[in-house]
Structures are given as C-alpha cells and as structure tokens.
C-alpha positions as CSV (number, residue, x, y, z in Angstrom):
1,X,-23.5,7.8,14.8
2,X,-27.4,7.5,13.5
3,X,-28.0,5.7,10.6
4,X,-29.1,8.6,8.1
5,X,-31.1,8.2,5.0
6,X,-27.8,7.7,3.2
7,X,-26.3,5.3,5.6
8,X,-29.4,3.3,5.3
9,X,-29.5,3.4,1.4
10,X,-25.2,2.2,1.3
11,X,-26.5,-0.7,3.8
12,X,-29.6,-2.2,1.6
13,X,-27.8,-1.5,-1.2
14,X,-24.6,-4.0,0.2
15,X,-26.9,-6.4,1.9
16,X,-28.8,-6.9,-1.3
17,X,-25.5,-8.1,-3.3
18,X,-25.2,-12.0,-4.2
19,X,-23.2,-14.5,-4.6
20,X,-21.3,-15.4,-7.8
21,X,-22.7,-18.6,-9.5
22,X,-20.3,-21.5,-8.9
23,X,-18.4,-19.5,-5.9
24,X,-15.9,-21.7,-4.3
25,X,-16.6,-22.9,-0.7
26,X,-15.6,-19.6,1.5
27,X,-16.6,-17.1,-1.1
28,X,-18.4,-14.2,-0.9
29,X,-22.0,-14.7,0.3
30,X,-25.5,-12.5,0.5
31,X,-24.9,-12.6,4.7
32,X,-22.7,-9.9,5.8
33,X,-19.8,-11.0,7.7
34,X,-19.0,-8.0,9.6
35,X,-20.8,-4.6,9.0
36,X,-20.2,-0.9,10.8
37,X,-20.8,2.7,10.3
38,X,-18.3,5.2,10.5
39,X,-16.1,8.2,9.1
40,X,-14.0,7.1,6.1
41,X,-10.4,8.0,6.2
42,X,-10.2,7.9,1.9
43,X,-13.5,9.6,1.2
44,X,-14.7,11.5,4.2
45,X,-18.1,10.3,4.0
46,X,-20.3,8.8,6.7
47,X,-20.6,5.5,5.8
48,X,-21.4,1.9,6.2
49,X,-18.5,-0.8,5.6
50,X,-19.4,-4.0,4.9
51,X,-17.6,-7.3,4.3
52,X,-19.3,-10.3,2.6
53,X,-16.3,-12.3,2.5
54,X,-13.8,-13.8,5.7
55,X,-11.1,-12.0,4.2
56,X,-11.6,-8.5,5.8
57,X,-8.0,-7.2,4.3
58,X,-9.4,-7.3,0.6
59,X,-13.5,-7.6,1.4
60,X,-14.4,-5.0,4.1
61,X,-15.0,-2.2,1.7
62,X,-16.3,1.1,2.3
63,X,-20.2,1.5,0.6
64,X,-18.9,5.3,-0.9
65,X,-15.7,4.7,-2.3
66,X,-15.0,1.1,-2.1
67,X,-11.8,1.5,-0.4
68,X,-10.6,-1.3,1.4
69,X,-8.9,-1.6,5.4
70,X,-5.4,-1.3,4.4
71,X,-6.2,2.1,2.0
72,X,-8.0,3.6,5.0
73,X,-5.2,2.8,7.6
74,X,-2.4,4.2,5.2
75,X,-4.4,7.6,5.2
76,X,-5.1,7.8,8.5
77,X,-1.9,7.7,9.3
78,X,-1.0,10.1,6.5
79,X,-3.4,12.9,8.1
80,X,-1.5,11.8,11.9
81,X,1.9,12.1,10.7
82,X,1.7,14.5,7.8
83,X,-1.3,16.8,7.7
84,X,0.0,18.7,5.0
85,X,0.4,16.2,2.7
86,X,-1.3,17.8,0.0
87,X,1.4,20.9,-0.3
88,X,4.0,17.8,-0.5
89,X,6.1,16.3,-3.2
90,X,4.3,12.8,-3.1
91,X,5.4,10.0,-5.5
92,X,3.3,6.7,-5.5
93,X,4.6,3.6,-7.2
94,X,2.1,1.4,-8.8
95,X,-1.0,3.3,-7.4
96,X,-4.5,1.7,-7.9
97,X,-7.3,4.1,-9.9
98,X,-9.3,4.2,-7.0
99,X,-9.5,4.9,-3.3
100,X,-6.6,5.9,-1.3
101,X,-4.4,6.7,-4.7
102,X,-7.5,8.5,-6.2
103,X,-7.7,10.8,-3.1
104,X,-3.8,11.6,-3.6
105,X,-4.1,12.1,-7.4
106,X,-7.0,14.6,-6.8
107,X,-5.5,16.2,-3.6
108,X,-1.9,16.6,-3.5
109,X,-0.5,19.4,-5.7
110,X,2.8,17.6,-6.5
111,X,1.5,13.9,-6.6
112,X,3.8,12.1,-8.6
113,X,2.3,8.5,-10.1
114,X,4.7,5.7,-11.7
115,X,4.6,2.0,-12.6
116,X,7.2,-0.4,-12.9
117,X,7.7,-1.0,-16.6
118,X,10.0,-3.7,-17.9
119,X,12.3,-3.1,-20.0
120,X,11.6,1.3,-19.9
121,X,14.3,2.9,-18.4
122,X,13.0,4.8,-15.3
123,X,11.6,8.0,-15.8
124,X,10.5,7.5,-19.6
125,X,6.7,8.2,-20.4
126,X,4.6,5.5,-22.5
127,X,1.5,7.5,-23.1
128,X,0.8,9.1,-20.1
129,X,2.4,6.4,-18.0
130,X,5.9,7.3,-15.5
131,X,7.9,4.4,-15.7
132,X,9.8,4.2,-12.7
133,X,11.8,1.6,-11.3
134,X,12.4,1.7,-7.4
135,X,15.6,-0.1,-7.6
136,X,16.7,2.7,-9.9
137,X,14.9,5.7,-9.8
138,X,15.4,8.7,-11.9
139,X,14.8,11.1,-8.9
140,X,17.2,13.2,-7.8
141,X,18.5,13.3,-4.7
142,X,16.2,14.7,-1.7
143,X,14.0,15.8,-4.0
144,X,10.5,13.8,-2.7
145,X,8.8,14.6,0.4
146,X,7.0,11.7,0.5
147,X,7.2,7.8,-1.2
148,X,3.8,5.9,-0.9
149,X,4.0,2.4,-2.1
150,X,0.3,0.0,-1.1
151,X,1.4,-3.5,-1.0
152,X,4.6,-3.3,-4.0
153,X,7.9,-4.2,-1.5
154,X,6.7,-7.7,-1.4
155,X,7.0,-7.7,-5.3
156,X,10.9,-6.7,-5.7
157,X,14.0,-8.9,-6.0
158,X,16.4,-6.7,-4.2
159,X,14.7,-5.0,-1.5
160,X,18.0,-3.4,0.0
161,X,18.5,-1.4,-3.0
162,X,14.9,-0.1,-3.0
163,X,15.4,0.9,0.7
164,X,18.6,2.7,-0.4
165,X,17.0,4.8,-3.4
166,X,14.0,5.7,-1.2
167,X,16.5,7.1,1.2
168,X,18.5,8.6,-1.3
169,X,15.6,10.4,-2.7
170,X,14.2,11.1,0.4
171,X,14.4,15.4,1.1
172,X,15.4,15.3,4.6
173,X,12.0,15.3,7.1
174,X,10.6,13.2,4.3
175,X,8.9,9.6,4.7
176,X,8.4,6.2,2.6
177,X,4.6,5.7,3.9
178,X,4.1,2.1,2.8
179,X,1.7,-0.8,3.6
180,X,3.2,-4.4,3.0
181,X,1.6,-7.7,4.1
182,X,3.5,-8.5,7.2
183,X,2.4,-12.4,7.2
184,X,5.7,-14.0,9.2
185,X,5.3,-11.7,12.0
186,X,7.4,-12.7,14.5
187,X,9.5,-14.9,12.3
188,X,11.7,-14.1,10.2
189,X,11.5,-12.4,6.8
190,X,11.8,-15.1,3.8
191,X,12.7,-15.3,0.2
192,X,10.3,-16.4,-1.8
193,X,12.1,-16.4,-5.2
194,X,15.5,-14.9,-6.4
195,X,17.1,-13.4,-9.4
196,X,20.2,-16.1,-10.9
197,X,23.0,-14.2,-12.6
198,X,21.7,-14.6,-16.0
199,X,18.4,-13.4,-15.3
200,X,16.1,-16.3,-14.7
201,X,13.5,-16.3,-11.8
202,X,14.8,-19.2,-9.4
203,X,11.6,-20.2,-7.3
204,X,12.5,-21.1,-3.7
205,X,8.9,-21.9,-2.2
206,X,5.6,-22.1,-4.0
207,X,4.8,-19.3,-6.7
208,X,2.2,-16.9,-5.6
209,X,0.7,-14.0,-7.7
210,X,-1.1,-10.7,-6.6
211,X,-3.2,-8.7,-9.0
212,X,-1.6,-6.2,-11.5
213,X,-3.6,-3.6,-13.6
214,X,-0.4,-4.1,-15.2
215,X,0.4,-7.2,-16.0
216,X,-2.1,-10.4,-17.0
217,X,-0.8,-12.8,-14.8
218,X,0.0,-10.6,-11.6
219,X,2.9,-10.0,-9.5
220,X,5.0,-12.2,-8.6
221,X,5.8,-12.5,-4.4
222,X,9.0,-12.3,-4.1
223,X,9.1,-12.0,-0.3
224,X,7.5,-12.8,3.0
225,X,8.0,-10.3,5.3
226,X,7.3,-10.1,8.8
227,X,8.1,-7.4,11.4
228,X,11.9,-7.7,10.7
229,X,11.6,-5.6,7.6
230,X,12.5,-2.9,10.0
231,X,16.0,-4.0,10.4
232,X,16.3,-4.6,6.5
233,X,15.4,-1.7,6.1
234,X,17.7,-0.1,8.9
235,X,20.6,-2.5,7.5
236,X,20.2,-0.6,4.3
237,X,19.6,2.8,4.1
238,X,20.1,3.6,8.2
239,X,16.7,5.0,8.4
240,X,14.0,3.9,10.9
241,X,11.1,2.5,10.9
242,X,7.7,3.1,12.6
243,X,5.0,0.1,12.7
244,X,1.8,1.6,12.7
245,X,-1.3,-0.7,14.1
246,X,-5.0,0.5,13.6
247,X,-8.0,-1.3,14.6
248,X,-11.0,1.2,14.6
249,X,-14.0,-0.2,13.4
250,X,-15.8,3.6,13.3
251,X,-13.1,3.9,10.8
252,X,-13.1,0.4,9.1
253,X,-10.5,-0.2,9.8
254,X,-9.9,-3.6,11.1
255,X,-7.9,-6.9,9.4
256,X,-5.1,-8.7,9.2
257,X,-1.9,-8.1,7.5
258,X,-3.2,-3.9,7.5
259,X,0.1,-2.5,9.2
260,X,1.2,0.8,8.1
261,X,5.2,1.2,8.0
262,X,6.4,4.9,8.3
263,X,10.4,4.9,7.7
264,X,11.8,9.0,8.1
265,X,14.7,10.5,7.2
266,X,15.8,12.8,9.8
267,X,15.5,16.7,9.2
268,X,18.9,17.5,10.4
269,X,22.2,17.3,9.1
270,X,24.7,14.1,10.1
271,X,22.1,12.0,9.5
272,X,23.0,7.9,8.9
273,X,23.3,6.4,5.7
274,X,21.0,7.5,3.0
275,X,20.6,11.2,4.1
C-alpha cells in the first residue's frame, strides 16, 4: 500500500513521541520497535501501526484509533465468522471506551454493555452502568447471539460456572467470542488464587493485577490459562472451542498472547450440555 499524505502524517506524528522521564529500563522509547501500514480491522482506516515498546500485545497501536493487536484480531475474526454481527444480540462484559468495544457500541443494534459490580445483583443499573455478573447472569435463556469478553476469564474465581451461563444464555448458532492471555500454552492451566468458604481470597502463586476502569487497584489474575481452556470449557458447558491464530502484519496484527477463542453452540436441536 503507498504511504498517502495521511499515512505519512500518523507516522511523524508516532515517531515524534518520547520517552517518559525516569522510564524504567525496557520502557517505551523515541525508536520505533516495529512499524507497518495496513487496513485496520477496528477502524477501517489505512493506517500506520507502530510500537515503541517490546511488548507488542499492549504497545503496537494503531495511529487512528489506538487499538491494540488483540482488539484487531478479535474483529477480524468477528467479520470471518459472523458478518452480520451488527443485526446481532451482542453483550460485552467489561468493554473498554475505546477501540474494538467502541466500534461494537456504535455498530451493533442490540449491543449490550455490562460490568462486573460487587455487591449489585446482576442486571441492576447504577447510573447508566449494567451490572452483570458472568457467574450469574440475569439473561434468559438463549436469548444472546453473541458474548464478547477482551481479556476478563482470567479474572473469575469459578470459570466452570461462567462457561455454563454463557452456554445457557447462548441462543442456539450463537458464540462466546473472547480473547484471554493464553501464557502456559502447552502446559497446563493453573490457579492462581481461590475463593475459601468464608469468602477470603487465598493466594496460591504471586499476586498479579491487570488494569480496571473499574476498580483502583486492578484485577486480580485469578488464572493462567494455556490452550487447555478448551477442555474446561468443553468439561463445562459441552460446547467447543475454536483457537483462532492471526499474524498479519498489513492488519497489525502480530504479538504474543493475541489468540482469539470462538466457543458455538450448535444450531440444532440435541445439542450437549448447555443448549
């Protein structure tokens, strides 16, 4: 693709940015460490994407939108498996207020947005805000087309029973569409911290955090997974899963850890558990 007028502008523009004072070692820097031009999947645009960081999962952003590789993979393979996704009943759980959820917010006519909300029993508004909690969700059944969640499944304490109300909630034909860091791979899924019976949070490895809009400190990780989720979530609901791997750079698309999981619930009737 030539490198338009516009192209050219997103490029100076991101090879002009600087370092924060006092970065640590590894940080961001003023040299690029990976640029390209290309289509993006979230915005549409002809753009340039640019990374400034190592970290190309949460750094190779587009210059348009500022969406990020995992974002652009998990609409790409939206448009690939479900074209018309914007005449579906989407819900999104803990969607971001920008890229991939913006596009669904502005697109879909039936885009449903929620946040996990302690202590709100699912379905309540505060303000404008859905609470919704996917271990209990107020949906009824097969009443949701679609389920998008962007990096939330490594956050919950009993994954099995979010598997089983996505499935219940499912209509039949429908999908969860769901990225999730997949950092054990080939090992093993592991536990990262439990519930006890009274409620406490029982740490069984190191605690680590991801960013929240919603809450100060982050969320906590609650689980490693790695590509055994499919059988969890097989184990659970009886619905499969597709692993979806994109590495397109004219889409910028390329990272680690960008994998998108596509579990459907069969359209016919004597489906498995969870139909």
């Amino acid at each position: 693709m030539p490198i338009t007028a516009e192209i050219r502008k997103q490029l100076l523009s991101l090879l002009g940015a600087k370092p924060k004072r006092g970065a640590a070692p590894g940080a961001s820097s003023s040299q690029p460490v990976l640029i390209s031009e290309g289509t993006c999947p979230v915005c549409s645009e002809d753009v340039v994407f640019v990374a400034h960081h190592p970290h190309l999962r949460d750094h190779f952003r587009c210059a348009s939108c500022g969406s990020i590789p995992r974002e652009r993979a998990l609409m790409a393979t939206l448009e690939s498996y479900f074209p018309e996704w914007r005449d579906r009943v989407i819900h999104e759980s803990s969607p971001g207020d920008h890229g991939a959820s913006r596009r669904l917010a502005r697109e879909c006519h039936g885009y449903i947005a929620s946040h996990y909300l302690p202590g709100v029993a699912s379905g309540r508004l505060v303000g404008a805000v859905r609470s919704e909690n996917l271990q209990d969700l107020s949906f009824a059944d097969a009443s949701i087309d679609l389920h998008v969640t962007q990096d939330v499944i490594e956050h919950v304490f009993h994954p099995a029973q979010v598997f089983r109300e996505i499935a219940r909630t499912l209509k039949p034909g429908g999908a969860h569409v769901f990225t999730v860091p997949l950092v054990r791979r080939h090992e093993a899924s592991r536990a990262r911290a439990r519930l006890s019976d009274d409620g406490r949070i029982v740490h069984l490895e190191p605690p680590e955090y991801h960013g929240n809009p919603t809450v100060e400190e982050g969320s906590l990780v609650t689980m490693d997974w790695g590509f055994d989720i499919c059988r969890h979530i097989f184990e659970a609901s009886g619905l499969f899963t597709h692993v979806v791997q994109i590495d397109d750079l004219s889409r910028g698309i390329r990272a680690q850890y960008i994998e998108v999981l596509v579990t459907v619930k069969p359209a016919v009737s004597g489906a498995p558990v969870g139909a």
